[in-house]
GUVEXRO-338151 format. One record per residue (C-alpha): residue number from 1; x, y, z; chain. Coordinates in Angstrom, 1 decimal, decimal comma, padded with zeros to 4 digits. Example, Ala and Ser with C-alpha at 12.3 -4.5 7.8 and 13.67 -1.06 7.14 Angstrom:
2
<site><n>1</n><px>012,3</px><py>-004,5</py><pz>007,8</pz><chain>A</chain></site>
<site><n>2</n><px>013,7</px><py>-001,1</py><pz>007,1</pz><chain>A</chain></site>
***
This chain:
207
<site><n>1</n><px>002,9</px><py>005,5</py><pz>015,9</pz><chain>A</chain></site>
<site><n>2</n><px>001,7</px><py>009,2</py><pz>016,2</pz><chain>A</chain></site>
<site><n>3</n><px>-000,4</px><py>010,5</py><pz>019,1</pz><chain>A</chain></site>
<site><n>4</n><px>-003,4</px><py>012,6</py><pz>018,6</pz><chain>A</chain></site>
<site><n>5</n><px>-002,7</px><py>016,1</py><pz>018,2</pz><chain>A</chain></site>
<site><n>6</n><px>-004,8</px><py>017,8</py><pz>020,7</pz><chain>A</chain></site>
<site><n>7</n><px>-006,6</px><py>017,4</py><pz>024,0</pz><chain>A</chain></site>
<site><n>8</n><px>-009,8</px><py>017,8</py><pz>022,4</pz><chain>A</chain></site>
<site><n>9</n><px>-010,3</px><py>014,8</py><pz>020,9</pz><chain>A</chain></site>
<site><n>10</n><px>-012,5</px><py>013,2</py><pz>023,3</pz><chain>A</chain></site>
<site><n>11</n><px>-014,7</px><py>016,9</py><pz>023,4</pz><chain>A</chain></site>
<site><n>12</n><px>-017,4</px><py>015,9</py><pz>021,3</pz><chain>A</chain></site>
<site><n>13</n><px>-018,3</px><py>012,9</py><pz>023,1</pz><chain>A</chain></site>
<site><n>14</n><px>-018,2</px><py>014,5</py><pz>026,0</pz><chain>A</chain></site>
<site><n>15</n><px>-020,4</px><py>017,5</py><pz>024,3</pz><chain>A</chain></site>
<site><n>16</n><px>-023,5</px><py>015,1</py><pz>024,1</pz><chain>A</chain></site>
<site><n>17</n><px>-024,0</px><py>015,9</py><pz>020,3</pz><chain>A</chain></site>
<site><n>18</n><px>-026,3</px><py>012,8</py><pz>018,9</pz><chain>A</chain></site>
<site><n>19</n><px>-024,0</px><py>010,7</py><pz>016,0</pz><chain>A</chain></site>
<site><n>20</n><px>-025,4</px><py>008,5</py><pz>014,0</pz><chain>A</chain></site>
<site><n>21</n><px>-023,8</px><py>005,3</py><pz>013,2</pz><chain>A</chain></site>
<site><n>22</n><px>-022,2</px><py>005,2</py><pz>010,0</pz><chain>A</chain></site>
<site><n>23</n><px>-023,5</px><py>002,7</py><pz>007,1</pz><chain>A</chain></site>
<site><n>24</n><px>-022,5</px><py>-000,4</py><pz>008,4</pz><chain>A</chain></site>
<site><n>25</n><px>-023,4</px><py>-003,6</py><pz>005,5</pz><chain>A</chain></site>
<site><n>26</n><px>-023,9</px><py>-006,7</py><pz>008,5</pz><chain>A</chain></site>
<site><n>27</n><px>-022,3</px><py>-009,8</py><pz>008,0</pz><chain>A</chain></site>
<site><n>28</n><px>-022,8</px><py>-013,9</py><pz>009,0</pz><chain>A</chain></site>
<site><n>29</n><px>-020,0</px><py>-014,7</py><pz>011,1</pz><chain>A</chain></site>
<site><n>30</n><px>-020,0</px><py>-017,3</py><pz>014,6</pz><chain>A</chain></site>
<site><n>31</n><px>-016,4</px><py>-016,6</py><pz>015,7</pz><chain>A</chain></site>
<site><n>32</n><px>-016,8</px><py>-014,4</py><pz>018,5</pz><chain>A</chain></site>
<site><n>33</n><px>-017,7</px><py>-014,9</py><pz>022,1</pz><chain>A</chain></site>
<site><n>34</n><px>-019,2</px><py>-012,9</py><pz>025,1</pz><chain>A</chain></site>
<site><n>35</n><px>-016,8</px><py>-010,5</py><pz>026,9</pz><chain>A</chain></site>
<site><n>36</n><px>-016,3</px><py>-010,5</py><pz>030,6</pz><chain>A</chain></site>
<site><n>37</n><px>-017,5</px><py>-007,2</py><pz>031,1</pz><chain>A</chain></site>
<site><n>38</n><px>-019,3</px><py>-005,2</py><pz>028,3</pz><chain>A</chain></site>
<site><n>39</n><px>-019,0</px><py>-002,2</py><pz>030,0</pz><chain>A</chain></site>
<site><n>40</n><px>-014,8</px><py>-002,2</py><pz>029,5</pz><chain>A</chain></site>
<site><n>41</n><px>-014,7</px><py>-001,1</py><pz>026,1</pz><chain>A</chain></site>
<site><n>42</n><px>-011,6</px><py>001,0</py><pz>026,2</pz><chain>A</chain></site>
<site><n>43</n><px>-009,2</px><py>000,0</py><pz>023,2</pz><chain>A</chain></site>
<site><n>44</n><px>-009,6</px><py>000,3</py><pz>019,6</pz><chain>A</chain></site>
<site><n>45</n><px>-007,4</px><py>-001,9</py><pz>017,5</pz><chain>A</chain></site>
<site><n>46</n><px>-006,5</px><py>-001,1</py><pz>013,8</pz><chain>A</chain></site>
<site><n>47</n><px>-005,6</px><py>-004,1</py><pz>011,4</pz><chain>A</chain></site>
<site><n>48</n><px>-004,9</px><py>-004,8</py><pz>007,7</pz><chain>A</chain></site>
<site><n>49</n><px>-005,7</px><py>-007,7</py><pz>006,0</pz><chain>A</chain></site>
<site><n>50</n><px>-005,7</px><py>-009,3</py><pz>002,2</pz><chain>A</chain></site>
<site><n>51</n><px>-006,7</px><py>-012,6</py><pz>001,0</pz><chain>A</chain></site>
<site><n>52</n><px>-004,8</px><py>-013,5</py><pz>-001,0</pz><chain>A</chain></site>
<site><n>53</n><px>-001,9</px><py>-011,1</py><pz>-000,2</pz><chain>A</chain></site>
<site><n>54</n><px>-002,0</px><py>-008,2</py><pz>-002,0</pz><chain>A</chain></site>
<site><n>55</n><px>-004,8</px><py>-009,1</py><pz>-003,6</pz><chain>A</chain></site>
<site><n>56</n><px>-008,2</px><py>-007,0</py><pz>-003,3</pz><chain>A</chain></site>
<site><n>57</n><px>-011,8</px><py>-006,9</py><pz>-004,3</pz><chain>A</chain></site>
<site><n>58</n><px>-012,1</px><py>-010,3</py><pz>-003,3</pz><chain>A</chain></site>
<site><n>59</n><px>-014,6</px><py>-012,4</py><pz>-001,8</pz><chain>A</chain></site>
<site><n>60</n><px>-012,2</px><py>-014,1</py><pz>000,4</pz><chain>A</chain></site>
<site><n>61</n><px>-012,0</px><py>-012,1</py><pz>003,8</pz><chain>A</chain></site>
<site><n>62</n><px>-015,6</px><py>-012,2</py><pz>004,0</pz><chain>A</chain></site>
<site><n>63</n><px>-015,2</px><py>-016,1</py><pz>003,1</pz><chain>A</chain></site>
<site><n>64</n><px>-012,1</px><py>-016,5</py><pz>005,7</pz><chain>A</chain></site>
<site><n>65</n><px>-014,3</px><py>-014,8</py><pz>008,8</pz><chain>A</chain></site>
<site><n>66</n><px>-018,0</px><py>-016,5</py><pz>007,4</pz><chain>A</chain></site>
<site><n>67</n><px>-016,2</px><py>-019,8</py><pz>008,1</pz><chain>A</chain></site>
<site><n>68</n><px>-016,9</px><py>-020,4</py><pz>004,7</pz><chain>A</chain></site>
<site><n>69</n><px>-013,2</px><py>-020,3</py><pz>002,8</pz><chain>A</chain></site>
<site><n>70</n><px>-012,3</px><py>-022,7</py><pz>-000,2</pz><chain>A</chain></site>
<site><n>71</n><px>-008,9</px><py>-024,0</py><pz>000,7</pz><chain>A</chain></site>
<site><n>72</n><px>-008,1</px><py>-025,0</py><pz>-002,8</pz><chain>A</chain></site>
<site><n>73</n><px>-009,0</px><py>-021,3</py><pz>-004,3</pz><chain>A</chain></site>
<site><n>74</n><px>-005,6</px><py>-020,2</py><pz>-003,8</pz><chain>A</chain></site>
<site><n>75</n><px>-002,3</px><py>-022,0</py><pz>-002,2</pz><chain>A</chain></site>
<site><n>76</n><px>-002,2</px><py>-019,1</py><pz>000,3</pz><chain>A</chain></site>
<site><n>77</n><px>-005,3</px><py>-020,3</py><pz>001,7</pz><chain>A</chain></site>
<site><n>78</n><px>-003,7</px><py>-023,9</py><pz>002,9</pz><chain>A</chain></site>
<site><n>79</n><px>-001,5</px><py>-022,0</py><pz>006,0</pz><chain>A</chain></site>
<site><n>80</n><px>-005,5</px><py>-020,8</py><pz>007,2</pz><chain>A</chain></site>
<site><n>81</n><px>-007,2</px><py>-024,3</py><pz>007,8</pz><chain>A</chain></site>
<site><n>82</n><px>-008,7</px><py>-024,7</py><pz>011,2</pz><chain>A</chain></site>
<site><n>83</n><px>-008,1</px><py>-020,8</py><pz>012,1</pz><chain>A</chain></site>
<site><n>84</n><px>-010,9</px><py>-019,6</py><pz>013,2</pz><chain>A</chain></site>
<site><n>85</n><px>-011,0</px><py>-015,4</py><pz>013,7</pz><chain>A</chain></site>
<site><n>86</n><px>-012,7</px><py>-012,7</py><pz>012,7</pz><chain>A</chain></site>
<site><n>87</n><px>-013,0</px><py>-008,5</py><pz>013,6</pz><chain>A</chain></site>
<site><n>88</n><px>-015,9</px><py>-006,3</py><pz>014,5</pz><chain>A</chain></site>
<site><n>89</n><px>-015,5</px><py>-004,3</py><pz>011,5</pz><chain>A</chain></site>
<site><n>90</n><px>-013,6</px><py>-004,6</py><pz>007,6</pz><chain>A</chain></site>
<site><n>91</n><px>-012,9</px><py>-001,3</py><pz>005,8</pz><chain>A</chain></site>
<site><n>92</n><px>-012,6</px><py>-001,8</py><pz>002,2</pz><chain>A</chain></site>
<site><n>93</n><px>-010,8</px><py>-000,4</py><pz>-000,1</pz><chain>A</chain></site>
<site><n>94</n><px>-014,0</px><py>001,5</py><pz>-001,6</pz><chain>A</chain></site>
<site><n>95</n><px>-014,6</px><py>002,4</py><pz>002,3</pz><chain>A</chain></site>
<site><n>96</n><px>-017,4</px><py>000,3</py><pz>002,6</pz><chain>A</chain></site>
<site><n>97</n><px>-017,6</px><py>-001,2</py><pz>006,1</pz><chain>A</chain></site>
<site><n>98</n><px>-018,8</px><py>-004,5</py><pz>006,9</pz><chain>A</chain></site>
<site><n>99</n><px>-019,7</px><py>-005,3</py><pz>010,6</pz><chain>A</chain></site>
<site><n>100</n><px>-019,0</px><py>-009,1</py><pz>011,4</pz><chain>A</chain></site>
<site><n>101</n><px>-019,3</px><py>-008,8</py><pz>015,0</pz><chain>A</chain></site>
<site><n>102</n><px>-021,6</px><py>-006,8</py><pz>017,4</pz><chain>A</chain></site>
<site><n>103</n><px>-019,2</px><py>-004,0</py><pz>019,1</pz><chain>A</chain></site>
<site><n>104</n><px>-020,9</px><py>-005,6</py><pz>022,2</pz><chain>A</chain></site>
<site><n>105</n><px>-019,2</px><py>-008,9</py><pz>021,8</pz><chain>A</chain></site>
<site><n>106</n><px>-015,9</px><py>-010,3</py><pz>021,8</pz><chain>A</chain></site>
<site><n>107</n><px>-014,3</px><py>-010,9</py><pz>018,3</pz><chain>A</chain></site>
<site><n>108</n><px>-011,0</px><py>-012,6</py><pz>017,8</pz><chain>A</chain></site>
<site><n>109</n><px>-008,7</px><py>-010,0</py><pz>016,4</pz><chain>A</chain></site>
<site><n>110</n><px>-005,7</px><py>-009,6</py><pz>019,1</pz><chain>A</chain></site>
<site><n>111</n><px>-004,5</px><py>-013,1</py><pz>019,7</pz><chain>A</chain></site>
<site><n>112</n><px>-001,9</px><py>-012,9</py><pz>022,6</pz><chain>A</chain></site>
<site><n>113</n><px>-001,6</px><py>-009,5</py><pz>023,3</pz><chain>A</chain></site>
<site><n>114</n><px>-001,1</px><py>-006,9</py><pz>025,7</pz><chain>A</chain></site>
<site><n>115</n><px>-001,7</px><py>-003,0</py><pz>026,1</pz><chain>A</chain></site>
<site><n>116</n><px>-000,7</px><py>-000,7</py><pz>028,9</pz><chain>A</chain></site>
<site><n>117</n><px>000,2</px><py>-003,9</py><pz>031,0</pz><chain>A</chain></site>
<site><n>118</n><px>-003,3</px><py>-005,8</py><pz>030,5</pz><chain>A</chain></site>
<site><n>119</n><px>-003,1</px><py>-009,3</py><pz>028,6</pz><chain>A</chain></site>
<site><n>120</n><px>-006,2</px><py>-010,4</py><pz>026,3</pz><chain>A</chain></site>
<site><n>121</n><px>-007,3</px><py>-007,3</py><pz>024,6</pz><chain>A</chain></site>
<site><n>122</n><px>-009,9</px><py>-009,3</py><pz>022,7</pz><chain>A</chain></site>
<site><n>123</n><px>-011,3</px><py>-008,7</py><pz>026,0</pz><chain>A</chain></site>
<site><n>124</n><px>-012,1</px><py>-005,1</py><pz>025,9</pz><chain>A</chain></site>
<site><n>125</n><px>-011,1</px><py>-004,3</py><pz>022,5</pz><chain>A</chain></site>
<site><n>126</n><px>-012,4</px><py>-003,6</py><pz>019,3</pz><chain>A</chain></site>
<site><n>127</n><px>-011,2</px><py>-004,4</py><pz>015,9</pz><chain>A</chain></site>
<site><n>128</n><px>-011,4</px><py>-003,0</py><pz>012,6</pz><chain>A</chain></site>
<site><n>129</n><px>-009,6</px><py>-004,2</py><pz>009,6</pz><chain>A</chain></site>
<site><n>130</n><px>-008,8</px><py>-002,4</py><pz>006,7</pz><chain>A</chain></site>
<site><n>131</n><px>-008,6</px><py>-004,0</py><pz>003,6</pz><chain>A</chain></site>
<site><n>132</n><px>-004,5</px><py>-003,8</py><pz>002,5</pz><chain>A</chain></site>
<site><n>133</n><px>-000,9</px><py>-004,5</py><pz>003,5</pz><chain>A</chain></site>
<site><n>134</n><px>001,7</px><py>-003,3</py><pz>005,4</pz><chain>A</chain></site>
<site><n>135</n><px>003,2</px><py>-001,5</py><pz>002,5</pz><chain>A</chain></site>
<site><n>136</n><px>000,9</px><py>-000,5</py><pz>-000,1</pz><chain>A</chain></site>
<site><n>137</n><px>-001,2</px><py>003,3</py><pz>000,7</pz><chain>A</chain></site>
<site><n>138</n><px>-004,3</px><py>003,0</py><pz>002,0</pz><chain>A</chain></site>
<site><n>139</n><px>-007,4</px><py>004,7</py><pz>000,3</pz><chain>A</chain></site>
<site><n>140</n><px>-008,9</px><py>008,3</py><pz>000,9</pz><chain>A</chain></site>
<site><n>141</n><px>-012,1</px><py>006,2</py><pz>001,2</pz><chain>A</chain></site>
<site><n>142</n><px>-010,5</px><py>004,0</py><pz>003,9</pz><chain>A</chain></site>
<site><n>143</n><px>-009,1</px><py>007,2</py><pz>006,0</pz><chain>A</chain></site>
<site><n>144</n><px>-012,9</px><py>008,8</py><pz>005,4</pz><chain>A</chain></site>
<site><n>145</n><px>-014,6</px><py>005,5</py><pz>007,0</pz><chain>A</chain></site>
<site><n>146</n><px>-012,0</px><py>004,9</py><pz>009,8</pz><chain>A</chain></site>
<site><n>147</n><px>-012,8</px><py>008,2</py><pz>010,7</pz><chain>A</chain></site>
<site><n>148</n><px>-016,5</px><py>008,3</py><pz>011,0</pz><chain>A</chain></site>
<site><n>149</n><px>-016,5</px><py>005,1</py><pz>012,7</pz><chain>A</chain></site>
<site><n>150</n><px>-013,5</px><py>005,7</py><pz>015,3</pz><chain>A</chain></site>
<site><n>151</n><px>-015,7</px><py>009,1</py><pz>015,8</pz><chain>A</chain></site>
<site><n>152</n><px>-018,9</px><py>007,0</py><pz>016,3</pz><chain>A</chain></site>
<site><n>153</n><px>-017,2</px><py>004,5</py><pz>018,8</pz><chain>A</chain></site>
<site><n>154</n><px>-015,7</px><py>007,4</py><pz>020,9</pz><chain>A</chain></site>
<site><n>155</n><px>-019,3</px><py>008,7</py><pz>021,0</pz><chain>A</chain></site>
<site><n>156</n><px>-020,4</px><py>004,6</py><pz>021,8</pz><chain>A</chain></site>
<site><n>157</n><px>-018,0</px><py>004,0</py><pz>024,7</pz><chain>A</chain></site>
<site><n>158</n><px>-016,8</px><py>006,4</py><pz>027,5</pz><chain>A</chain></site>
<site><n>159</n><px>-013,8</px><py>004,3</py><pz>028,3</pz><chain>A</chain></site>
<site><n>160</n><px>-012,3</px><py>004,5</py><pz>024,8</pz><chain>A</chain></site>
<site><n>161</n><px>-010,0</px><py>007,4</py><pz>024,2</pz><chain>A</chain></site>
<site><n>162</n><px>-007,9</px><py>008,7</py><pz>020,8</pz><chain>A</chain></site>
<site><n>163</n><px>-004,8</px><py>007,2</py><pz>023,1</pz><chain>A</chain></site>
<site><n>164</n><px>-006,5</px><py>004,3</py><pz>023,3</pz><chain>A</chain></site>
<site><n>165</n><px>-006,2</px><py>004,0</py><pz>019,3</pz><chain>A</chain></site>
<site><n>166</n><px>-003,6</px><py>001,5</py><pz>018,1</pz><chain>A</chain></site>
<site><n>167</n><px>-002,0</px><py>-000,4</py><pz>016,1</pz><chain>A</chain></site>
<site><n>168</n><px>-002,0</px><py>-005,0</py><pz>016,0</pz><chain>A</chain></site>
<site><n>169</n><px>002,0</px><py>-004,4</py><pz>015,6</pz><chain>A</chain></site>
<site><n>170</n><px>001,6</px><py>-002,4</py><pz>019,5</pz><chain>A</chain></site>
<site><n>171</n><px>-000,4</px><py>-004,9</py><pz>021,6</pz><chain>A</chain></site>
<site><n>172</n><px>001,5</px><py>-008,1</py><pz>020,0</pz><chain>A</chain></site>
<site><n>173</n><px>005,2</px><py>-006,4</py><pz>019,0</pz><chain>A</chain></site>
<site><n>174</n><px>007,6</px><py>-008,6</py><pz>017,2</pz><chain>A</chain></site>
<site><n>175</n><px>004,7</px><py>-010,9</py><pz>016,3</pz><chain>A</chain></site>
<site><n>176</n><px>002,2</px><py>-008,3</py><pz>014,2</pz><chain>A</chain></site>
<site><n>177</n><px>003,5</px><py>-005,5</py><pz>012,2</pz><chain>A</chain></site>
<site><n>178</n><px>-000,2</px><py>-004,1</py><pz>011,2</pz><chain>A</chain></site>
<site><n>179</n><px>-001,4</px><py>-001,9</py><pz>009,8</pz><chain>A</chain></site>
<site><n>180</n><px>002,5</px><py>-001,1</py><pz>008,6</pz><chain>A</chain></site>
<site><n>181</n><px>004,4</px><py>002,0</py><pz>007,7</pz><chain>A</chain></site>
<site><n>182</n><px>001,6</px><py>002,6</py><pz>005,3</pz><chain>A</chain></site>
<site><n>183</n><px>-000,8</px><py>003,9</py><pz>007,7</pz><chain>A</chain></site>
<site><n>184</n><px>-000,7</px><py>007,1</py><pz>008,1</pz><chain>A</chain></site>
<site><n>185</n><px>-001,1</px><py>008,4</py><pz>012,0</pz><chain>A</chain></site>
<site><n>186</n><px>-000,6</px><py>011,3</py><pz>011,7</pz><chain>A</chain></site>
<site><n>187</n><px>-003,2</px><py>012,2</py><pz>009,0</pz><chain>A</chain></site>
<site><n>188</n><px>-006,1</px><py>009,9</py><pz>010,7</pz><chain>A</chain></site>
<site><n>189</n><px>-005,4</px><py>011,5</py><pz>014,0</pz><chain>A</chain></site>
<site><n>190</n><px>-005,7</px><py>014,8</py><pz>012,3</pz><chain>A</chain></site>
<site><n>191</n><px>-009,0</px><py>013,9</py><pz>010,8</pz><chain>A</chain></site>
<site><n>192</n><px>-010,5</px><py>012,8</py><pz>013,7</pz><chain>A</chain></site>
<site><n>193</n><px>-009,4</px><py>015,9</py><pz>015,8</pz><chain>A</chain></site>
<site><n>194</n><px>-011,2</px><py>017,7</py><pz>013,3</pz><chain>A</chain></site>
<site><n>195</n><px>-014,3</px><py>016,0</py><pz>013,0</pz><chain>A</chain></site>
<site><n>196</n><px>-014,1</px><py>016,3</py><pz>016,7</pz><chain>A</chain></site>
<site><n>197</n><px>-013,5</px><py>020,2</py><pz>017,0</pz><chain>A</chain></site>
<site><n>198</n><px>-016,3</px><py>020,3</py><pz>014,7</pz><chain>A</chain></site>
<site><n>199</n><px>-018,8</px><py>018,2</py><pz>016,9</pz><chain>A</chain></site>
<site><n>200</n><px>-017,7</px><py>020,4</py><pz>019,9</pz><chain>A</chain></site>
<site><n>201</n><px>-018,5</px><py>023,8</py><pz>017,8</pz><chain>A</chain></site>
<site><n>202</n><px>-021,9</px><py>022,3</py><pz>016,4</pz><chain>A</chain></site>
<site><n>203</n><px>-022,7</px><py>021,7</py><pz>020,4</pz><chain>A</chain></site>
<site><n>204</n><px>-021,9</px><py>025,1</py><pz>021,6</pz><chain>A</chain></site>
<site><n>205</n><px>-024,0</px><py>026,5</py><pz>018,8</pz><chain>A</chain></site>
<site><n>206</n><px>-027,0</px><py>024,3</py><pz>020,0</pz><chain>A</chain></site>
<site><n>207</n><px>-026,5</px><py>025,9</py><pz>023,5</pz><chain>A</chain></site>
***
């Protein structure tokens, strides 16, 4: 995956310019737990998921993660009895997001996993999915939200850091392969150096 293209990424929340959160659309969901240590916050995770496969506009991802799923809607569904998981955040493809789990709990995203030497990054991750598949382009709308809410937890969580932004395919390699060669690094890592630069400029002006 690409790195972030300049030291300045972190600038704005450093800066102290006040973000708002973007519009998140709050969701039922009970599979999530506490976190040893709220305070570690320093790893942000980026998923995709479809239910079924390739299929979107769906109720079934909110379904699979509200522990409410039909089994029998679709023979996909069978493999998914008795897993229980869920992420903090899904990005649709319309760039809505829809928060299932408070940033300040543990959702279970990662599964066995392990970044920069540390095992259980459920423990002081987040995770956002976006609505896709491994090989299929992701929306402008999906680039646009991922952006404003990477930028937000940055702002959220002084540990976090735009090297601390990865993929499910490098915390659990040769089991995950998400979000796939479709996701563009390069081009979300530009954004959010922008929208970064920008916060940094809007601060000095303030001064």
């Amino acid at each position: 995956m690409q790195k972030p293209l300049s030291a300045s990424a972190t600038a704005s929340q450093k800066a102290g310019v006040p973000q708002s959160a973007p519009v998140l659309v709050h969701r039922p969901c009970t599979h999530f737990d506490d976190r040893p240590d709220v305070r570690d916050i320093s790893l942000l995770v980026i998923h995709n998921i479809s239910l079924p496969p390739r299929q979107y506009n769906t109720p079934y991802i909110d379904d699979f993660f509200g522990g409410r799923l039909d089994y029998e809607a679709h023979p996909y569904f069978a493999q998914l009895k008795g897993i229980r998981v869920s992420a903090h955040c899904v990005i649709f493809r319309d760039g809505r997001i829809w928060q299932y789990v408070p940033f300040s709990k543990r959702a279970w995203h990662a599964g066995v996993s392990q970044f920069l030497g540390r095992e259980k990054c459920n423990d002081f991750s987040i995770g956002i999915e976006l609505e896709g598949c491994d090989d299929e382009a992701y929306t402008e709308a999906q680039y646009q939200a991922l952006t404003e809410l990477s930028f937000y937890l940055l702002q959220q969580y002084p540990l976090l850091h735009p090297t601390h932004i990865v993929g499910h395919c490098d915390i659990a390699p040769g089991r995950k392969t998400d979000p796939g060669q479709a996701f563009d690094w390069r081009r979300f890592f530009h954004a959010l150096d922008n929208k970064q630069q920008a916060s940094t400029c809007d601060k000095e002006r303030i001064k």
